[in-house]
C-alpha positions in Angstrom: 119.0 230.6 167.6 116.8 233.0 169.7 113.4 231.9 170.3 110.3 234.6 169.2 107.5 235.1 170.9 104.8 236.2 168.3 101.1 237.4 169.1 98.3 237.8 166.3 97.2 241.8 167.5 94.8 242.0 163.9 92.4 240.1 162.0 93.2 238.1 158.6 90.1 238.8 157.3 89.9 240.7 154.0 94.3 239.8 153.7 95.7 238.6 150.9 96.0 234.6 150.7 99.3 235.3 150.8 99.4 237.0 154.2 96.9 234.7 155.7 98.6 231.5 155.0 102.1 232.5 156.4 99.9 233.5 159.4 98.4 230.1 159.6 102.1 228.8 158.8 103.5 231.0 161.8 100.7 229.2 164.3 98.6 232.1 164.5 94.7 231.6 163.7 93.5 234.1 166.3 93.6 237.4 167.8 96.1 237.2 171.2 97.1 233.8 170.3 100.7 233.3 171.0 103.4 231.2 169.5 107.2 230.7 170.2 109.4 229.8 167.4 112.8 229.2 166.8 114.7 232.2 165.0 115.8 231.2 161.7 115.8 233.3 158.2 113.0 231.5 157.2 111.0 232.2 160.0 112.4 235.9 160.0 111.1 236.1 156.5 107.7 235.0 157.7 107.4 237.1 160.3 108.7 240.7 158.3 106.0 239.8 155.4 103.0 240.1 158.3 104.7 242.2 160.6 101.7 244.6 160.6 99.2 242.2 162.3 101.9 240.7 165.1 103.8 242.1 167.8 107.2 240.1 168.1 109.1 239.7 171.5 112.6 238.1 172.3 
């Protein structure tokens, strides 16, 4: 699996609970905090549903 580096680049606030608990599931809880995660289809799933408030690296 290929490890993701993810950075929060926009706010939660006024986001759907939906949005802002995979954020808090991904690790992210502020702006330019980054995480690295492993790359599975869960995680990929994850990350496509908030894809407009992160910026994903390899």
């Amino acid at each position: 699996m290929a490890k993701l580096k993810l950075t929060q680049v926009k706010s939660i606030i006024k986001r759907p609970k939906r949005q802002k608990a995979t954020m808090q599931a991904l690790g992210l809880t502020k702006i330019n905090k980054t995480v690295e995660v492993e790359g599975t289809p869960q995680i990929l799933g994850m990350v496509e549903k908030v894809r407009h408030l992160i910026k994903v690296e390899q």
